[in-house]
C-alpha positions, 0 to 999 in steps of 0.5 A: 698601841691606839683604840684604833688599831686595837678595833681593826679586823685582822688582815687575812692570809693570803695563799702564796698560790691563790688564783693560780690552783683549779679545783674540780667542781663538784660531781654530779650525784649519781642516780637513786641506786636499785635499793630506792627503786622497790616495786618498780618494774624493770624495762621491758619486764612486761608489755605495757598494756592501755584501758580506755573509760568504756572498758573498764565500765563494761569489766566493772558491770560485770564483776563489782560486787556491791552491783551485784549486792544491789541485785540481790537486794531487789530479789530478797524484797519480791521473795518477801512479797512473794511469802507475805501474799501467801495464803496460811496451809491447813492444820490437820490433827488426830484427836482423841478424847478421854481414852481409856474411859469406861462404856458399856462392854467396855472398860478400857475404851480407846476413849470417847471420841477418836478422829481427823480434824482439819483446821483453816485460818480465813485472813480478814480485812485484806492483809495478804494483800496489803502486805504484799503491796508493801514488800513489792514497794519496798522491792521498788526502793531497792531499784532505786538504791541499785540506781544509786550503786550503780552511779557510785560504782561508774562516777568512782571508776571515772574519778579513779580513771581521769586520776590515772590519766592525770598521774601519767601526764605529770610523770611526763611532765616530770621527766621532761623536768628532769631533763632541764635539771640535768642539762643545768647540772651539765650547764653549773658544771661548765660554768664553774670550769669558765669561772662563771659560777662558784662551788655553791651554784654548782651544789645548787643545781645537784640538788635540784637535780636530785629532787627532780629524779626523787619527783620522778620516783613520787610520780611513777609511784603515784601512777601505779598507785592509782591504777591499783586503785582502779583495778580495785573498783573495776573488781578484776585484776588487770595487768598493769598499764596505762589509761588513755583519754582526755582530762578536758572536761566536756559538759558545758557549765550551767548556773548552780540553780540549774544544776540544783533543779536538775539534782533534786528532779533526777536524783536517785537518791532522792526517788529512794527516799520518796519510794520509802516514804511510800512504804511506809505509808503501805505499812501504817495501812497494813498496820491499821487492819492488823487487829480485824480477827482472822476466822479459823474454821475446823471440821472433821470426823472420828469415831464415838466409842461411847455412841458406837458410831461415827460423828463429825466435828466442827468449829469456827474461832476467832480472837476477840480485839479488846485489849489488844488492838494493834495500837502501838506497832500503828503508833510506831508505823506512823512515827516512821511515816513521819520520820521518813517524811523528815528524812526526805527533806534532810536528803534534800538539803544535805544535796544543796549543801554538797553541791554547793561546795562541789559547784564552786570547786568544780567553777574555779577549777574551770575557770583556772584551766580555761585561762591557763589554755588561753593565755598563760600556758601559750605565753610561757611557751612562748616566752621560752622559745624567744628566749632560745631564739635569742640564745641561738644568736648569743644574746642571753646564757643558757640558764636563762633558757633553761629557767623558761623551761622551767617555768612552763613545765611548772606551768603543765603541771598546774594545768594538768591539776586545774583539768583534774580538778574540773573533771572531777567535780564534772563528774560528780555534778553530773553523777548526782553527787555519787561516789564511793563504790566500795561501799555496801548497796544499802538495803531499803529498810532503814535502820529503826523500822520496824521488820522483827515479824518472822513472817513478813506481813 
C-alpha cells in the first residue's frame, strides 16, 4: 500500500435508491397552544372599546388622586394663615388668696381675697400680621406646585396614551409580518416538493415563522400592558380597548435656546422656587420682631375678707428680651433664605441639563421620522411593488417578493418607534419637562425648615 492511498478519504456509500425516494419536508409548526395564551381574551368576549387624549384627560381631572392632594395642600396652608392671623382669647381665672386666714370675727376666713380676674395678651410689632402673610405666601407656592401636579399628571397620560397608540400600530404591523412568514413557510414547502429548496430552507422559514407568532404575542402583551398603565394615571378602571389618535408630532421644532428661554420663563417649577424664597424672606421678617414683648394686661374684682369690701384688681406684664432675643431661630431663617436662593439657581441648571438631553433626543428622533416619511419609507414600498409586478410577469420568484415585504414592514416598525420617540420628547418639551404622575404633590415646606411652633406664627 503507498503514502498516497493511505491519505485518501474513504469513498462514501452510496444508497442503491438514491434520487429516487421523496421525503416529506418538514411540517409547519402549529400554532402556540391555550397554555401559552394566558391573560388574553377571547374573540368576541367583550366589545372592544376606543378612548381618545381629551377624554382620558377630563376622567383624569376628575379622579387622580395626587390632583386632589395638590388641592388640599393649598387649603391646609390658607387654614394655617387663617390661625396664625388669629387673635390670642382671654384668660379668665378665679382667685383666691390666703384662705383660711384669721380676721377680726373670723378665725377661718374664706382668705384674704377671693375674685374673677380676666386676663389679655396685647401682640406687639405686628406678628399676627406678618405671620399671616407668611402662610397665605406659603398658600401661593402650593398653587404652583398644584401647576406642577397638574403638568406631571397630563404629560404622563399623553406619554402613556401615544404609548398605547404606538403599541397597536406595531401589533398591526406584527401581524401583517405574520402573514409574509406564513406564506414563505407555505412558499419553503412548496419549493422543497419542486426540489428548489432542501430540508434546512425549510426548518428555516418554520422558525421564522415561529417567531413572528411569539412577536405577535410579545406585542398584544405590550398593548395591554400600556393600556393597564394608562388606566393607572387616569385613576378609573376603563374597560379595556383601544386609544385613537395620531403619533405625528405636532409642534413645530425651534432651537434649544429658545425652548431654554421658554422653560426657565414658564416654568412651574421654577415660579415654585421663587414663590418659596419668598417665604422665606416673609419668614426672617416675622422672625426678626418675634423678641418685641407682647403686653398682658389683667383686671378683675373680688372680695377682701380682711377689708369686708369689695375691690379690684390689675395688672399689666410683659416679658424683659435680655438673654433671650430670638437670635438663633432669625440665624436659622436667614440660612433658609439663603439656602433656597441657592435652591433656585439648582432648579434652574438641572433644567438646562434635562433639557438638554431630552432636545437632542427629541431632534434625532425627529429627524429620523422626517426622512423615514420622505424617502425610506416610500422607496421600500416602492421597491416591493416593483418586485411583485415582476413576479406577476415571472421574471423573479416569490420569495423575493416576500423578502421586500419583509423589509418594509420592518421599515413601519422603526418608524412607528422613530414617531414614539419624537412625540414623547414633544411632550415633555412642551410640558416643561414634567412627568411622573403618581408621584405625591409635594408640600411647600421643603425638608429642613423650620415649622416645629405648634401654633403657626
Amino acid at each position: 500500500m503507498t503514502a498516497q492511498e493511505l491519505v485518501a478519504p474513504p469513498r462514501a456509500p452510496i444508497p442503491p435508491e438514491a434520487a429516487k425516494a421523496f421525503t416529506n419536508p418538514p411540517a409547519i409548526p402549529t400554532v402556540p397552544g391555550p397554555e401559552l395564551r394566558i391573560d388574553t381574551p377571547r374573540d368576541g368576549e367583550f366589545a372592544p372599546s376606543s378612548y381618545t387624549l381629551n377624554e382620558l384627560l377630563r376622567l383624569t381631572g376628575q379622579n387622580n388622586p395626587t390632583l386632589r392632594q395638590a388641592q388640599l395642600h393649598i387649603s391646609a396652608e390658607l387654614g394655617k394663615a387663617q390661625q396664625a392671623g388669629l387673635y390670642p382669647n382671654p384668660v379668665f381665672s378665679y382667685e383666691a388668696e390666703q384662705i383660711g386666714v384669721d380676721v377680726e370675727g373670723n378665725k377661718d376666713s374664706p382668705g384674704e381675697f377671693q375674685g374673677g380676674v380676666l386676663e389679655q395678651r396685647f401682640v406687639t410689632a405686628g406678628k399676627l400680621r406678618l405671620s399671616r402673610e407668611k402662610y397665605l405666601r406659603r398658600a401661593h407656592v402650593s398653587e404652583h406646585l398644584a401647576t406642577v401636579q397638574q403638568f406631571r399628571v397630563c404629560n404622563d397620560v399623553r406619554l402613556h396614551f401615544y404609548r398605547a397608540l404606538a403599541a397597536g400600530e406595531t401589533l398591526a404591523i406584527r401581524r401583517e409580518l405574520l402573514k409574509s412568514s406564513e406564506d414563505a413557510a407555505v412558499t419553503a414547502q412548496e419549493a422543497y416538493n419542486m426540489g428548489q429548496v432542501r430540508r434546512p430552507e425549510v426548518r428555516r422559514a418554520n422558525v421564522t415563522l415561529q417567531r413572528a407568532r411569539l412577536s405577535v404575542m410579545r406585542a398584544e402583551n405590550a398593548q395591554r400592558e400600556s393600556f393597564r398603565r394608562l388606566t393607572a394615571l387616569v385613576g378609573v378602571a376603563l374597560k379595556e380597548g383601544a386609544v385613537e389618535g395620531s403619533l405625528t408630532p405636532e409642534r413645530e421644532a425651534t432651537s434649544f435656546e429658545s425652548e431654554l428661554g421658554r422653560l426657565l420663563a414658564e416654568s412651574p417649577e421654577v415660579a415654585a422656587a421663587r414663590a418659596k424664597l419668598a417665604v422665606d424672606r416673609a419668614t426672617v421678617e416675622r422672625e426678626r420682631v418675634e423678641w418685641v414683648p407682647d403686653l398682658v394686661a389683667r383686671g378683675g374684682a373680688g372680695y377682701n375678707f380682711e377689708a369686708g369690701e369689695t375691690v379690684a384688681v390689675a395688672g399689666l406684664s410683659l416679658e424683659l428680651p435680655i438673654y433671650d432675643r430670638n437670635q438663633g431661630t432669625i440665624r436659622q431663617a436667614r440660612a433658609d433664605y439663603a439656602r433656597q436662593q441657592q435652591e433656585l439657581r439648582r432648579i434652574e441648571l438641572r433644567l438646562r441639563n434635562r433639557l438638554a438631553m431630552t432636545y437632542e433626543q427629541y431632534l434625532s428622533s425627529l429627524q429620523h421620522a422626517y426622512e423615514y416619511e420622505r424617502v425610506i419609507l416610500p422607496e421600500s414600498k416602492a421597491a416591493y411593488a416593483e418586485l411583485l409586478e415582476s413576479y406577476k410577469r415571472d421574471r423573479v420568484d416569490w420569495p423575493e417578493v416576500l423578502m421586500a415585504q419583509h423589509d418594509y414592514f420592518d421599515a413601519k416598525l422603526v418608524q412607528v418607534d422613530n414617531l414614539l420617540e419624537a412625540r414623547t420628547h414633544e411632550v415633555l418639551i412642551a410640558g416643561y419637562l414634567l412627568h411622573d404622575g403618581l408621584m405625591a404633590a409635594e408640600g411647600s415646606t421643603p425638608a429642613g425648615h423650620i415649622d416645629a411652633t405648634p401654633r403657626p406664627r
